[in-house]
C-alpha positions in Angstrom: 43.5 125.7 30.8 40.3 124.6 29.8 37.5 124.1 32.2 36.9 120.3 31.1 40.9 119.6 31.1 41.2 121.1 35.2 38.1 119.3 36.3 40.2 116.2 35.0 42.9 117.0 36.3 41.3 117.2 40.0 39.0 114.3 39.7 42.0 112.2 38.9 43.0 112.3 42.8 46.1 113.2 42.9 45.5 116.2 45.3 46.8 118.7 42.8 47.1 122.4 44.1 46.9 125.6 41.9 50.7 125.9 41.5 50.9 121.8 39.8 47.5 122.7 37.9 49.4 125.4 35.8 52.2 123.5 35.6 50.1 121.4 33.4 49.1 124.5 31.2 49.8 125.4 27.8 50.5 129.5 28.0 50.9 131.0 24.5 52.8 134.1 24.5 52.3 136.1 21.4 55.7 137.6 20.1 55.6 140.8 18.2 56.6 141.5 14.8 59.9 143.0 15.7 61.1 140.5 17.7 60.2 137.8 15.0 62.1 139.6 12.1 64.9 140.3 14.3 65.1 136.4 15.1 65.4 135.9 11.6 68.1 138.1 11.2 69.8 137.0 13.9 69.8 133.2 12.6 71.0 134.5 9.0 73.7 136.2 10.9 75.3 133.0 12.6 74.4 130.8 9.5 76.8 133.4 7.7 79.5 133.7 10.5 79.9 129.8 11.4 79.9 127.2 9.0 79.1 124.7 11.2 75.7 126.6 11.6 74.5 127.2 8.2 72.7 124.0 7.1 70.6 124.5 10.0 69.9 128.4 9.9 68.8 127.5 6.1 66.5 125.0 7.6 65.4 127.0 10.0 64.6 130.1 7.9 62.7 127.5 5.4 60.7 126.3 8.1 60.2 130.1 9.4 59.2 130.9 5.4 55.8 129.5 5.7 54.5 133.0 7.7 57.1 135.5 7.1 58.1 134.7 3.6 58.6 138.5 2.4 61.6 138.6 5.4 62.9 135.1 5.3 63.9 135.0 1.0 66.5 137.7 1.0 68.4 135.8 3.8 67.8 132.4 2.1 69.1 133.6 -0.9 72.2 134.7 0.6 72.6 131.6 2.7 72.0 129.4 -0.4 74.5 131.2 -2.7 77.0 131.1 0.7 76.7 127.4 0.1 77.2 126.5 -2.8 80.0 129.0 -2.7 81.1 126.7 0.3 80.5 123.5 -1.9 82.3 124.3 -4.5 85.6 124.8 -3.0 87.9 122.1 -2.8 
């Protein structure tokens, strides 16, 4: 937390111990590069095994496109052709 936001946070007087003072905090946990691709696999996966779930793992993967572009397009182009493929059954 920042030093302005806990002297705030005490001065408001609501008797705030440590333990509610980091409840209040914003901890950023960085995830490594491993992790992140093998979240994007994972959500291909399930967007390919249940088509209740592949709208949403397309959207998802769009939205994850924007900082891991070079892993995301393989497994949107898959889920896209998977769709229309979907689609175009009667």
């Amino acid at each position: 937390m920042q030093p302005d936001t806990m002297r705030c946070l005490i001065a408001s007087g609501n008797n705030l111990n440590f333990v509610d003072l980091l409840s209040q905090a914003v901890i950023s946990i960085p995830v490594g590069v491993a992790s992140q691709d093998a979240a994007i696999a994972a959500i291909a996966t399930l967007g390919k095994r249940h088509d209740v779930l592949l709208q949403a793992s397309i959207q998802g993967l769009e939205s994850l496109s924007k900082f891991k572009k070079e892993v995301t397009d393989n497994y949107l182009e898959d889920l896209r052709e998977l769709l229309r493929i979907r689609n175009s059954q009667p």
